[in-house]
C-alpha positions as protocol buffer text, in pm:
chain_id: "A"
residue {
  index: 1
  type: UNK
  ca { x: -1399 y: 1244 z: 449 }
}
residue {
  index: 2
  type: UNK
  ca { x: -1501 y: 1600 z: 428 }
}
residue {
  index: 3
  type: UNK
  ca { x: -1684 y: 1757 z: 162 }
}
residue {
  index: 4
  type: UNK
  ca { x: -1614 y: 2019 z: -135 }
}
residue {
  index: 5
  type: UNK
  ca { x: -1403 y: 1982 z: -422 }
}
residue {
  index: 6
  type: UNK
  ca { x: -1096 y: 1771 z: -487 }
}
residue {
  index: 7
  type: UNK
  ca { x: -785 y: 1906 z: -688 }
}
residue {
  index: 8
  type: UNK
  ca { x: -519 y: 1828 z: -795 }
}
residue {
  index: 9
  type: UNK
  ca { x: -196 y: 1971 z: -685 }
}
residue {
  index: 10
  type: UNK
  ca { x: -157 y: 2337 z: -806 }
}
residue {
  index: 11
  type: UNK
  ca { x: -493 y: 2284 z: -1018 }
}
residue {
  index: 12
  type: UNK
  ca { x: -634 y: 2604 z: -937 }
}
residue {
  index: 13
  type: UNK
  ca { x: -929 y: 2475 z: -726 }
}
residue {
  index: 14
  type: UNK
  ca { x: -1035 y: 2291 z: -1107 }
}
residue {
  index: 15
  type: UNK
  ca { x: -1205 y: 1991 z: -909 }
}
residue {
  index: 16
  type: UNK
  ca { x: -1039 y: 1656 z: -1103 }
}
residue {
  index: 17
  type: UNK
  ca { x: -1145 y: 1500 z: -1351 }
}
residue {
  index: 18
  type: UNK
  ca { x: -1221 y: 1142 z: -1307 }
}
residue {
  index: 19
  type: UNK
  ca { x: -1339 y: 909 z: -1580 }
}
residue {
  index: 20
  type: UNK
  ca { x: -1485 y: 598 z: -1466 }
}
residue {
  index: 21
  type: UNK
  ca { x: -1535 y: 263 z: -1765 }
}
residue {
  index: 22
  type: UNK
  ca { x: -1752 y: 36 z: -1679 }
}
residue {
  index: 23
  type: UNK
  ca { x: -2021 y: -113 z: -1819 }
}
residue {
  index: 24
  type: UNK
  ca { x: -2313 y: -216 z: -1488 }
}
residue {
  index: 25
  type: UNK
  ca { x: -2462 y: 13 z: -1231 }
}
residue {
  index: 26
  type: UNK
  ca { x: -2151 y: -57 z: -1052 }
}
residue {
  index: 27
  type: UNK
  ca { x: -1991 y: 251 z: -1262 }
}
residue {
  index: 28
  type: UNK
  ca { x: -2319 y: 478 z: -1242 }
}
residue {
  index: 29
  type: UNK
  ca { x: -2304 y: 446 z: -864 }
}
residue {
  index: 30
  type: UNK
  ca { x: -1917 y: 516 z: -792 }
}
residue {
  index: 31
  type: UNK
  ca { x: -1942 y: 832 z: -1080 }
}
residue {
  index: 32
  type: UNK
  ca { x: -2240 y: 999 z: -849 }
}
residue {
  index: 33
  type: UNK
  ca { x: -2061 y: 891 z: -521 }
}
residue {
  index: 34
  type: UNK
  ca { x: -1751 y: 1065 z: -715 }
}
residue {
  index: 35
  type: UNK
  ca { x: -1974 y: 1372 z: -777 }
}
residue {
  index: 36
  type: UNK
  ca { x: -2135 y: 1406 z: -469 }
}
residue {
  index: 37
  type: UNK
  ca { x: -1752 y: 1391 z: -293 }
}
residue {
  index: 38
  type: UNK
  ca { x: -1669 y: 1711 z: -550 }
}
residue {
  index: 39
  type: UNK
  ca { x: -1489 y: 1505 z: -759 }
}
residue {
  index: 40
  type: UNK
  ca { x: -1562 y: 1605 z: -1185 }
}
residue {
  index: 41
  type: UNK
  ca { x: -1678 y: 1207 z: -1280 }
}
residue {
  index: 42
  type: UNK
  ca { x: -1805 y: 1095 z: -1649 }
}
residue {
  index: 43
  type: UNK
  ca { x: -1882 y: 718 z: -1717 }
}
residue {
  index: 44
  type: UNK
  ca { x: -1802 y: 509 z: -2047 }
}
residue {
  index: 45
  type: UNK
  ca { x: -1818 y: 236 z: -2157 }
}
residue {
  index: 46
  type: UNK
  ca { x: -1513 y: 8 z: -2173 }
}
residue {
  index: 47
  type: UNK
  ca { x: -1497 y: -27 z: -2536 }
}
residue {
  index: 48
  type: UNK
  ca { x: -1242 y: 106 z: -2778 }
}
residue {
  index: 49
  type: UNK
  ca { x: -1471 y: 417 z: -2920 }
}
residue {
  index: 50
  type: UNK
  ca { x: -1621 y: 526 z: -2606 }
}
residue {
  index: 51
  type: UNK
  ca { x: -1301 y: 509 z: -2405 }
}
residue {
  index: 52
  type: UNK
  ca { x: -1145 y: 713 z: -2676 }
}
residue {
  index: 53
  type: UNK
  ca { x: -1420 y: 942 z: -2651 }
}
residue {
  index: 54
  type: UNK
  ca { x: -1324 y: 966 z: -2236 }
}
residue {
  index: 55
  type: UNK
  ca { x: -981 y: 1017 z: -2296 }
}
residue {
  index: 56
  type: UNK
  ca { x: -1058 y: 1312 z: -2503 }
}
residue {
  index: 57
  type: UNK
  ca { x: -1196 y: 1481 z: -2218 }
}
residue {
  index: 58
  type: UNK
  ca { x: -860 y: 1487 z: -2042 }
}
residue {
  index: 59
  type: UNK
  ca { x: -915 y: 1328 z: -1729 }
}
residue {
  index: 60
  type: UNK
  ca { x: -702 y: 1328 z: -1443 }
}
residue {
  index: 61
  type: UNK
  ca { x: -788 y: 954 z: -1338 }
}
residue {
  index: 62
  type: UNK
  ca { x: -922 y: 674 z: -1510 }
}
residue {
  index: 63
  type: UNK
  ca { x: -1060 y: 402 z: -1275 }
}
residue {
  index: 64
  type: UNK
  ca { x: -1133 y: 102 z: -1554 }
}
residue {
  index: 65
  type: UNK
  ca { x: -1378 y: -216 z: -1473 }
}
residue {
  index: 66
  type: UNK
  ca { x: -1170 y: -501 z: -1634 }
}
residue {
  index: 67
  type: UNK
  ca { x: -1373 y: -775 z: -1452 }
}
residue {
  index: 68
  type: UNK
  ca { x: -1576 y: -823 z: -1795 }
}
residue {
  index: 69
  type: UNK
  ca { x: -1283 y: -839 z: -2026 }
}
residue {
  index: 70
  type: UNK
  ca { x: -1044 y: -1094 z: -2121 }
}
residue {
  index: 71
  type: UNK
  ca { x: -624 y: -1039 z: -2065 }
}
residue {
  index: 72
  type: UNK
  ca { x: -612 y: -928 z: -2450 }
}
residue {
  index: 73
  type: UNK
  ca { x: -877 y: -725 z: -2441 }
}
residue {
  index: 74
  type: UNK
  ca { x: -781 y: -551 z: -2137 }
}
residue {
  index: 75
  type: UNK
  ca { x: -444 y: -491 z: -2249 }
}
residue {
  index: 76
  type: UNK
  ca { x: -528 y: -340 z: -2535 }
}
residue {
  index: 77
  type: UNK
  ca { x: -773 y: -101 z: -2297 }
}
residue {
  index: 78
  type: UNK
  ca { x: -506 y: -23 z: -2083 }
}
residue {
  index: 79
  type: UNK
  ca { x: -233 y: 52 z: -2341 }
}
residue {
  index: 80
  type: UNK
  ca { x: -463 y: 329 z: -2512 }
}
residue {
  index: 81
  type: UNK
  ca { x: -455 y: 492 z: -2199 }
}
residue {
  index: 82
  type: UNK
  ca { x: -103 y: 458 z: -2162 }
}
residue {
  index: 83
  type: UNK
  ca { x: -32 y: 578 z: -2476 }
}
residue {
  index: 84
  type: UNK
  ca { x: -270 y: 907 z: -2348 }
}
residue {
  index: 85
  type: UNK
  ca { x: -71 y: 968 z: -2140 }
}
residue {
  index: 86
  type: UNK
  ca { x: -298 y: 936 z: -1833 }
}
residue {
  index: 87
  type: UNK
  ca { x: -296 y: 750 z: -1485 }
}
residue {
  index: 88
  type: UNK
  ca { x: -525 y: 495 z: -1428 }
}
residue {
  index: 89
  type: UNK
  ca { x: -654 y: 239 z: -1185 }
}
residue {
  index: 90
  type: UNK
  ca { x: -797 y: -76 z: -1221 }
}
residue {
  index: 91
  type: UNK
  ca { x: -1107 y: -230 z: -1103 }
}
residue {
  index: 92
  type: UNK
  ca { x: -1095 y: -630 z: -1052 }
}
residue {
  index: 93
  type: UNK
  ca { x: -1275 y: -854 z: -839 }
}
residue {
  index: 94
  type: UNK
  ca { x: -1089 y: -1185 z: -924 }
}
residue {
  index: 95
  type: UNK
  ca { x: -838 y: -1388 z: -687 }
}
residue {
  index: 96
  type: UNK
  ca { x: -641 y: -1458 z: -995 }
}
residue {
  index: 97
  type: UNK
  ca { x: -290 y: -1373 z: -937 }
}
residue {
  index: 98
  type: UNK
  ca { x: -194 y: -1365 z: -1316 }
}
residue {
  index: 99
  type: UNK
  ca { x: -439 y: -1097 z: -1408 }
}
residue {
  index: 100
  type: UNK
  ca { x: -260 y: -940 z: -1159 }
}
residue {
  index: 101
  type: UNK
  ca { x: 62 y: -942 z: -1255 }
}
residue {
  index: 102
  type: UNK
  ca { x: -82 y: -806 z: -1612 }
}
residue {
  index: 103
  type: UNK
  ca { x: -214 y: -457 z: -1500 }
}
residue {
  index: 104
  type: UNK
  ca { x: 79 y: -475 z: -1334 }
}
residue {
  index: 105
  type: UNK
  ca { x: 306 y: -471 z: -1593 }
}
residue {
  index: 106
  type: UNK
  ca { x: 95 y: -239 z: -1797 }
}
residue {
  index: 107
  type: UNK
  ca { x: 99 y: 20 z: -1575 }
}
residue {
  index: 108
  type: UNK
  ca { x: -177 y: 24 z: -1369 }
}
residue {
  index: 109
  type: UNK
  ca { x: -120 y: 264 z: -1061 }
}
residue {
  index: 110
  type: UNK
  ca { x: -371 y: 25 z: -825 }
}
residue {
  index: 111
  type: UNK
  ca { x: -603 y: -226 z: -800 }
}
residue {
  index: 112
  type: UNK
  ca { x: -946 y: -194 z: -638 }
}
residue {
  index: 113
  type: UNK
  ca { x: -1114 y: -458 z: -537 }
}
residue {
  index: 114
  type: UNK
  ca { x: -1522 y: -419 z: -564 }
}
residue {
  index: 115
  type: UNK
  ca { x: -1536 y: -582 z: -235 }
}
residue {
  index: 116
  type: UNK
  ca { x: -1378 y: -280 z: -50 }
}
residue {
  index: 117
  type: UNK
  ca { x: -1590 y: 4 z: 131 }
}
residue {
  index: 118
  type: UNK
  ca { x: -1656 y: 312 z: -59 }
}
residue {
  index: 119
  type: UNK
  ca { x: -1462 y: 532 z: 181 }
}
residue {
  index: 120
  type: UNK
  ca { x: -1186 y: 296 z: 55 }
}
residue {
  index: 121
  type: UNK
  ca { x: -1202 y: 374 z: -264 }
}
residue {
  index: 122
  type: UNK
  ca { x: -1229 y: 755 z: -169 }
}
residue {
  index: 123
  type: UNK
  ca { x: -889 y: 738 z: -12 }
}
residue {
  index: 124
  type: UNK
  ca { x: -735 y: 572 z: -302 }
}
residue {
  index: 125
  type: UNK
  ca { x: -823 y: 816 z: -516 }
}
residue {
  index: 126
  type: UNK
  ca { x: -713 y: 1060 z: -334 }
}
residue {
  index: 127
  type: UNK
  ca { x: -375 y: 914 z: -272 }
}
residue {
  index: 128
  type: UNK
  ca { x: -342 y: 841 z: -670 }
}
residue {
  index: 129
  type: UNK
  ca { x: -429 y: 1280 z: -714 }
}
residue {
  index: 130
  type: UNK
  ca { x: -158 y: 1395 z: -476 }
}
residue {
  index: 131
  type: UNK
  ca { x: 117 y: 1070 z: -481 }
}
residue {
  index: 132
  type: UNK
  ca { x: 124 y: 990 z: -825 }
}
residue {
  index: 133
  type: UNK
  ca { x: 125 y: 666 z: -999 }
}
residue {
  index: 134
  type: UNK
  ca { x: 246 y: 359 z: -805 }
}
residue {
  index: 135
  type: UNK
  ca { x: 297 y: -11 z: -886 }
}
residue {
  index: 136
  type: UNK
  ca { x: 73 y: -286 z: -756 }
}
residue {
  index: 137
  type: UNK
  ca { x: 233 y: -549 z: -545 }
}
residue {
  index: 138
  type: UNK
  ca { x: 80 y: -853 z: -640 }
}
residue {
  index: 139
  type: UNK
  ca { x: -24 y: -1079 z: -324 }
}
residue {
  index: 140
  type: UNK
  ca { x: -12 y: -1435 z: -251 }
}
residue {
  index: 141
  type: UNK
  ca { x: -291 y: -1659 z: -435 }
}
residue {
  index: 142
  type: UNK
  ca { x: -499 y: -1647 z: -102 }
}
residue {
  index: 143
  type: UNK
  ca { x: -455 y: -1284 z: -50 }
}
residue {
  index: 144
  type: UNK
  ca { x: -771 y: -1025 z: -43 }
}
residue {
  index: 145
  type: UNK
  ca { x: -649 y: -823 z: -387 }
}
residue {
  index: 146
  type: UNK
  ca { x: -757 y: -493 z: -198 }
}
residue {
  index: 147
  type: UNK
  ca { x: -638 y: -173 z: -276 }
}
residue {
  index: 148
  type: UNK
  ca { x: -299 y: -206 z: -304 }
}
residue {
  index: 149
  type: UNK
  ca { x: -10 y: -8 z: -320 }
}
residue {
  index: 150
  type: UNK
  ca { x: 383 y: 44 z: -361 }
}
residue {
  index: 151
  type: UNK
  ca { x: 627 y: 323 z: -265 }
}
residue {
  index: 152
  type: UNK
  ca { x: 870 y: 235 z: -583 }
}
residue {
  index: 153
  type: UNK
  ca { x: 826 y: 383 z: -939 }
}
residue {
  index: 154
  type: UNK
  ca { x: 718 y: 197 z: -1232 }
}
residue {
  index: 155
  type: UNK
  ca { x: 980 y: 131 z: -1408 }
}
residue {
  index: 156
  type: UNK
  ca { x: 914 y: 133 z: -1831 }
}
residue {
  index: 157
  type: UNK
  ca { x: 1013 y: -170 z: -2001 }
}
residue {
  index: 158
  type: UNK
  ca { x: 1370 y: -144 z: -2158 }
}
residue {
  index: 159
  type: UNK
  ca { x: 1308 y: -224 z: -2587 }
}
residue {
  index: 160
  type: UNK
  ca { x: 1647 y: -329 z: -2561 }
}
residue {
  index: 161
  type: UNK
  ca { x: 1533 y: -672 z: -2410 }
}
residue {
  index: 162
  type: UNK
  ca { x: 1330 y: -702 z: -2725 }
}
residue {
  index: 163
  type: UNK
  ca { x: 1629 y: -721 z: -2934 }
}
residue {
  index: 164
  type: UNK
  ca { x: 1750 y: -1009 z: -2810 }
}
residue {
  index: 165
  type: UNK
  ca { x: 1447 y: -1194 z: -2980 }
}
residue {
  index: 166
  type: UNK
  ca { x: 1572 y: -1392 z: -3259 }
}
residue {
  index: 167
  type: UNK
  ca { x: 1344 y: -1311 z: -3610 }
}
residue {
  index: 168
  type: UNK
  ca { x: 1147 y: -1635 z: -3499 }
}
residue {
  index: 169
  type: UNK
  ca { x: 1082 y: -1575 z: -3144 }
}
residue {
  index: 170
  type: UNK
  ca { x: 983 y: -1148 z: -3286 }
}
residue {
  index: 171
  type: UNK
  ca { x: 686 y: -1334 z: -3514 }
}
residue {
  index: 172
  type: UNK
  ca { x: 601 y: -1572 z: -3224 }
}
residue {
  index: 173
  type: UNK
  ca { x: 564 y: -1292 z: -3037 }
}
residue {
  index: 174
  type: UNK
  ca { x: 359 y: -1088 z: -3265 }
}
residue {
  index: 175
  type: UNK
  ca { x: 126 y: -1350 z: -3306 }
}
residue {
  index: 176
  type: UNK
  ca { x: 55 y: -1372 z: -2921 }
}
residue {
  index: 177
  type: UNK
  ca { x: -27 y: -996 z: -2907 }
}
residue {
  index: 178
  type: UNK
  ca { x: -252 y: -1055 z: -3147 }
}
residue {
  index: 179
  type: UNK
  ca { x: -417 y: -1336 z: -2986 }
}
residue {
  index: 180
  type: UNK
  ca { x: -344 y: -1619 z: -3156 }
}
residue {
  index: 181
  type: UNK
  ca { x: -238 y: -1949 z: -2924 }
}
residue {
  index: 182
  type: UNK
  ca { x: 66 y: -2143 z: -2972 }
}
residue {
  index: 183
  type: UNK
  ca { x: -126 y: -2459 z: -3121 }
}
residue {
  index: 184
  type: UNK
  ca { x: -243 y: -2215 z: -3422 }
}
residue {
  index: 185
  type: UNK
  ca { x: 87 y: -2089 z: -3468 }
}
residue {
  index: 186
  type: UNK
  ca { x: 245 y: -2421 z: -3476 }
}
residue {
  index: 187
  type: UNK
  ca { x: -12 y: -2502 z: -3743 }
}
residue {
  index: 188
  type: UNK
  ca { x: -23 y: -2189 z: -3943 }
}
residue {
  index: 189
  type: UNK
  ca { x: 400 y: -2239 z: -3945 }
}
residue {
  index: 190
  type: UNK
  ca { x: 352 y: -2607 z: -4064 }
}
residue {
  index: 191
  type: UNK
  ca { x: 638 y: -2649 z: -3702 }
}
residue {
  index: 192
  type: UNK
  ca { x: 558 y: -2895 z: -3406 }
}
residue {
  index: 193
  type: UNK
  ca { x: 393 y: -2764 z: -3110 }
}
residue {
  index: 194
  type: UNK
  ca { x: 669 y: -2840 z: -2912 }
}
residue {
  index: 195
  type: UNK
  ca { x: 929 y: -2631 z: -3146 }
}
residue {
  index: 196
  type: UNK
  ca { x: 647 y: -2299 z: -3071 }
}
residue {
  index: 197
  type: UNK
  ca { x: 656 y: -2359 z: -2701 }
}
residue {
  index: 198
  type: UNK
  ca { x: 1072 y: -2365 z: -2670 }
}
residue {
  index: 199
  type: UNK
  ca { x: 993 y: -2061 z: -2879 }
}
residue {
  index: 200
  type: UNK
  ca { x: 748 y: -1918 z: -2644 }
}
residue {
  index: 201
  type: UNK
  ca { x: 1047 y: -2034 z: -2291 }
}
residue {
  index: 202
  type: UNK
  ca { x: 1282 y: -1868 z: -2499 }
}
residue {
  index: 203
  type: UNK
  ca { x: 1086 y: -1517 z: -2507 }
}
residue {
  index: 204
  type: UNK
  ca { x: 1018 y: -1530 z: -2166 }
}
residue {
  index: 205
  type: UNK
  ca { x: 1339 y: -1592 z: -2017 }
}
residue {
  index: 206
  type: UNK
  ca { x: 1479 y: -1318 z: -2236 }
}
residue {
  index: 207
  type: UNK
  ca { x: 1242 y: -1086 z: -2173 }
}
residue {
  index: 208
  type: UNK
  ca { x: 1255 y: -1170 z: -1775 }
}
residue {
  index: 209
  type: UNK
  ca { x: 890 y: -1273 z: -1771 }
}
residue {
  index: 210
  type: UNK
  ca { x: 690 y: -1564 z: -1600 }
}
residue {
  index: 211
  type: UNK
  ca { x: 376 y: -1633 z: -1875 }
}
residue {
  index: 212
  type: UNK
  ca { x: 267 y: -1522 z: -2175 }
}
residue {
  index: 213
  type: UNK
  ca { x: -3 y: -1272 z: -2068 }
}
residue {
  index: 214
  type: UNK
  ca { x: 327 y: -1066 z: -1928 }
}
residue {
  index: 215
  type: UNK
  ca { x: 526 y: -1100 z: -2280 }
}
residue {
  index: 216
  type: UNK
  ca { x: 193 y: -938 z: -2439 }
}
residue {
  index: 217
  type: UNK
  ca { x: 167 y: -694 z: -2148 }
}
residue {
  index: 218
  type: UNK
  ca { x: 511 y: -613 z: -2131 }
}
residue {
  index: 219
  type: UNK
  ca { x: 544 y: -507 z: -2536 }
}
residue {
  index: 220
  type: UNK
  ca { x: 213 y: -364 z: -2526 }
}
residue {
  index: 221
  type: UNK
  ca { x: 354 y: -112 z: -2262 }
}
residue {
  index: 222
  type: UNK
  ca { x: 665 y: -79 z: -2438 }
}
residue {
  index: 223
  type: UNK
  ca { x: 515 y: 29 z: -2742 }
}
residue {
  index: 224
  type: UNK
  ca { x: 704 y: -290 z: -2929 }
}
residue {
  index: 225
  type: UNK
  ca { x: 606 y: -383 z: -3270 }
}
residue {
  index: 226
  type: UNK
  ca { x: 737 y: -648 z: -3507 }
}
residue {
  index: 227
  type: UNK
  ca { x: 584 y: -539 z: -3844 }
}
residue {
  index: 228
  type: UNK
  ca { x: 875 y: -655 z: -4017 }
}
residue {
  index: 229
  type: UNK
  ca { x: 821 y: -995 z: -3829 }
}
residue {
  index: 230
  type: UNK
  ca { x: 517 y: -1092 z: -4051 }
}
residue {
  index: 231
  type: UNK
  ca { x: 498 y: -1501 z: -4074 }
}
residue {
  index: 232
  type: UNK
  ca { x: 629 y: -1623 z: -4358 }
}
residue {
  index: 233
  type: UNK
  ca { x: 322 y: -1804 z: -4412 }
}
residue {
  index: 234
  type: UNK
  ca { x: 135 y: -1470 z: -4442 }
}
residue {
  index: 235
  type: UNK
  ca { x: 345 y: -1314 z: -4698 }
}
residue {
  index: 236
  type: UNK
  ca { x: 308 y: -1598 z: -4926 }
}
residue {
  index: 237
  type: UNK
  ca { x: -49 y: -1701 z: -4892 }
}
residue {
  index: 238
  type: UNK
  ca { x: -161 y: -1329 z: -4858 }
}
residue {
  index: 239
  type: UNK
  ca { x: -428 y: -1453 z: -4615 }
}
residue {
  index: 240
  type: UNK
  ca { x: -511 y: -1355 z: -4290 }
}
residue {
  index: 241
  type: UNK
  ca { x: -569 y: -1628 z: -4070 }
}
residue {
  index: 242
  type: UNK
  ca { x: -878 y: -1607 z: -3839 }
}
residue {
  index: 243
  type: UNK
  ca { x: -809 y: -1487 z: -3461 }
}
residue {
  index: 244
  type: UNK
  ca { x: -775 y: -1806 z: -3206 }
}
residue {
  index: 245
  type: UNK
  ca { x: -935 y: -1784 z: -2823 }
}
């Protein structure tokens, strides 16, 4: 790849911005390789302040490490971004399909895969500056994860899905985004465990979704909310229970 600076299309010759979150040397090392290619790179942190911090700088890109965080946690990273306005790829070393199929469905424009040459990388990035945002196929379980790219626009979730949620299934719902499992809402709810997971198949199928990490993923890039779905429980006790997982 030659050398000098990288734009974006009708920038100016402004070289883009590119703000990489991670958290090991990993992220020092692809910000100077970013630099020394003529890209503009700053590293943060992945964590809620600093990445707020980032997005206030207006970057161009976002390449996010999500191999340290958890689905939830992720999400939540992700959605900020989304909600920013910005494009943004993620950076995952894991095999597991159903992470996957989460920065998937919240937006991601790629995956990189850690295992990947540099120059790799390089041409991703370049293809996210000049194509624009594109969704990640997800490969089979024994599938390299890659880089990986799609030719069709992401499409955003329809809310209308979300009204088909019955009041139960909408506080069900709420309580997975925040986190909590389906044996501590059965128990919070004083309901079976088995009445909470026909709950849970009944959210899914509405919502045309294959787990529960996509329900959360999929309202999360929606921008659903169910404040008005508080648990009964909640309003009576005044509590707030403690988080579960």
């Amino acid at each position: 790849m030659s050398g000098g600076a990288h734009t974006r299309p009708h920038s100016l010759g402004i070289p883009a911005r590119i703000l990489v979150a991670g958290s090991d040397l990993l992220a020092t090392l692809l910000a100077s390789a970013l630099d020394a290619r003529g890209f503009a790179a700053k590293v943060v942190v992945p964590t809620v302040p600093e990445l707020g911090r980032g997005i206030t700088w207006r970057p161009t890109l976002v390449l996010i490490d999500v191999r340290s965080l958890d689905p939830t946690s992720g999400l939540a990273r992700l959605s900020d971004l989304r909600v920013a306005r910005l494009r943004f790829g993620v950076i995952d070393a894991s095999d597991d399909v159903e992470r996957l199929r989460v920065w998937k469905c919240a937006g991601a424009s790629a995956l990189i895969d850690t295992r990947e040459p540099i120059d790799q990388l390089f041409r991703t990035v370049n293809r996210l500056l000049r194509l624009g945002p594109a969704s990640v196929p997800i490969p089979r379980s024994s599938a390299s994860l890659a880089v990986t790219y799609a030719s069709d626009q992401p499409q955003e979730p329809d809310l209308e899905r979300f009204a088909d949620l019955t009041e139960r299934e909408r506080v069900v719902l709420a309580e997975l985004i925040e986190g909590h499992r389906a044996e501590q809402i059965a128990k919070d709810a004083a309901v079976s465990i088995s009445t909470v997971r026909s709950q849970i198949k009944a959210i899914l199928q509405k919502l045309g979704v294959d787990s529960q990490l996509a329900a959360v993923a999929l309202a999360r890039r929606a921008g659903w909310s169910a404040e008005n779905a508080s648990p009964p429980w909640s309003r009576t006790t005044g509590t707030r229970r403690a988080r579960v997982g």
